[in-house]
N, C-alpha and C positions, 0 to 999 in steps of 0.2 A: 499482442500486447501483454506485457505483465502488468500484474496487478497486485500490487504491494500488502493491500489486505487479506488476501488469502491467507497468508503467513500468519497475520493476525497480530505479531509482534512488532512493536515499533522500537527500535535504542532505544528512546528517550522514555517510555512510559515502563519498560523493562526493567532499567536506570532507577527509575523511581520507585518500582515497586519496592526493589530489592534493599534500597536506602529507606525506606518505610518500614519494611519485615526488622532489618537491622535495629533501628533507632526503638521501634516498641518493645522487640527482645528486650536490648539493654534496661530502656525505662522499667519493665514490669521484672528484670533483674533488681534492679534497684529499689521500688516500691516493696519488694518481698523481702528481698535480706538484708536491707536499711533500716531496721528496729530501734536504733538507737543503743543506750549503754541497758546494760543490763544491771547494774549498780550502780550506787551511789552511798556516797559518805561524806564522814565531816571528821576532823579531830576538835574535838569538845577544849578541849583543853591540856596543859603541857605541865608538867610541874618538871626539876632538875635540882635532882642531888647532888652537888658533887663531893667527891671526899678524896682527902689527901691523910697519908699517912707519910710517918718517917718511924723507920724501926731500924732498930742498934744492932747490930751484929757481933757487937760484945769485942772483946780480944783476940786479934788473930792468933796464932802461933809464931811460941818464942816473945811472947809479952808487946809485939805491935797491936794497937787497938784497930777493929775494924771500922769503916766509915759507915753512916745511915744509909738507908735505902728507902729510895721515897718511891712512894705509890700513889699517882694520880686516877682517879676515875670518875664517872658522872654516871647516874644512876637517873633514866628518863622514865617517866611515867607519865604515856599517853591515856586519856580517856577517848574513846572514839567511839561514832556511831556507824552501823550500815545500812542500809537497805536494798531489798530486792529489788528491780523495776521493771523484772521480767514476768512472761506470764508458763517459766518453766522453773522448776527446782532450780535452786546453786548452793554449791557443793563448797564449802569455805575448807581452805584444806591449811594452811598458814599464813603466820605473820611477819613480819620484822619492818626492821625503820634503816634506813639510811644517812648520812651524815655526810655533807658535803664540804670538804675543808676549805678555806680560804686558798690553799692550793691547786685545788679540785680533785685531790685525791677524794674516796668515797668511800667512807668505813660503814658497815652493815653489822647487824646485830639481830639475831630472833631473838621475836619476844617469848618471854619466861615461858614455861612449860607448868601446867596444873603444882606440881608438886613445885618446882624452883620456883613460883609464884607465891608460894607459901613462905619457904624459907628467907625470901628477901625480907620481908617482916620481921621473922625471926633475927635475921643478922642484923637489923636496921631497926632496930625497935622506934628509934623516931621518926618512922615514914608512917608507922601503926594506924596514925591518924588519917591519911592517904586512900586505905586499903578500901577495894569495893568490891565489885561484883568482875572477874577474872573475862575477858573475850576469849568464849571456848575457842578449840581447833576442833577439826572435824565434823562440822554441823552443816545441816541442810537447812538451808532457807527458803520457806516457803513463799512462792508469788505473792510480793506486798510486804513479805515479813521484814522486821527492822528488830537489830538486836544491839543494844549497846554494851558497852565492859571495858576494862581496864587493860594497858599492855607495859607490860615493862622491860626495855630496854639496856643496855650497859654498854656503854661504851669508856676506853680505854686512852683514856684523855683527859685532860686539866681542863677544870673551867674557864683559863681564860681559851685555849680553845674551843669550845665550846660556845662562848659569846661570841667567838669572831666567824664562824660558819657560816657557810654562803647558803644551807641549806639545810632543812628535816624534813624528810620522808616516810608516811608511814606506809608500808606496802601490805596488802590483804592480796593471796592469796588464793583464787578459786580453781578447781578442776574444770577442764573445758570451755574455759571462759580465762578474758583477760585481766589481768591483774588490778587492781582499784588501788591507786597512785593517790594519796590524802597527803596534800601540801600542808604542813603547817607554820602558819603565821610567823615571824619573827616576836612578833608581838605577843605571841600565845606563852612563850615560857617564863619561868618564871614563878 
């Protein structure tokens, strides 16, 4: 006679072990590198320059006169906040916004640089009142730490499009980590 226990293995409790071993892997895969976001933000608020010029090109050559030239732009100044919500360093390395056209084409722009952060003031002397505390680049943010600043954009566009935009984006930047995507309001500008 055989005798089936000897073997000690049965299919079915084999079957199940092996769909047990599997399914607790996965899970305590999941429980361990499921953390959540590692950041978080807000954009505080939007303000939107825009400015148009027309400048004369004077007389062509041979006494035709030349036609103006107009210059559309919008000049965007995010205020935003971040925060860390990990419990390891993050590395902020840049910024820029995004702009999503009622077409859906998507125009992008880095925000100002320390020193071009300065000079917009300068060129713009009625933003002056505007001016705050600049969102470094380069900085580590410590477990918990929150840093807020100003970002200033420019895009290469007329206000009216501008009002009709299906979107703004402000994007942050980290090394080793995924980007922190900050919707801002339609409502926020302004």
């Amino acid at each position: 006679m055989s005798d089936t226990s000897e073997a000690g293995n049965h299919p079915l409790a084999t079957g199940l072990a092996a769909t047990f071993i599997v399914v607790c892997c996965i899970g305590a895969y999941v429980w361990i590198f499921n953390t959540g976001p590692v950041h978080a933000g807000q954009v505080v608020s939007v303000q939107v320059y825009p400015i148009h010029r027309e400048l004369s090109t004077g007389s062509g050559l041979g006494g035709v006169n030349g036609g103006a030239n107009v210059y559309d732009e919008v000049i965007v100044i995010a205020d935003v906040k971040i925060k860390s919500t990990t419990k390891l360093p993050l590395f902020l390395h840049d910024m820029w916004a995004d702009v999503t056209m009622p077409n859906g084409d998507v125009q992008q722009s880095l925000a100002a640089s320390g020193e071009d952060y300065r000079k917009v003031f300068v060129a713009y002397p009625a933003l002056a009142a505007q001016q705050k505390t600049p969102m470094p680049r380069d900085i580590t943010l410590t477990p918990g730490q929150e840093v807020e600043g100003q970002m200033i954009f420019h895009f290469p566009i007329t206000e009216k499009d501008w009002n009709a935009r299906k979107q703004f984006d402000v994007v942050v930047g980290f090394i080793h980590q995924k980007d922190l995507v900050l919707h801002a309001m339609p409502e926020s500008s302004r």
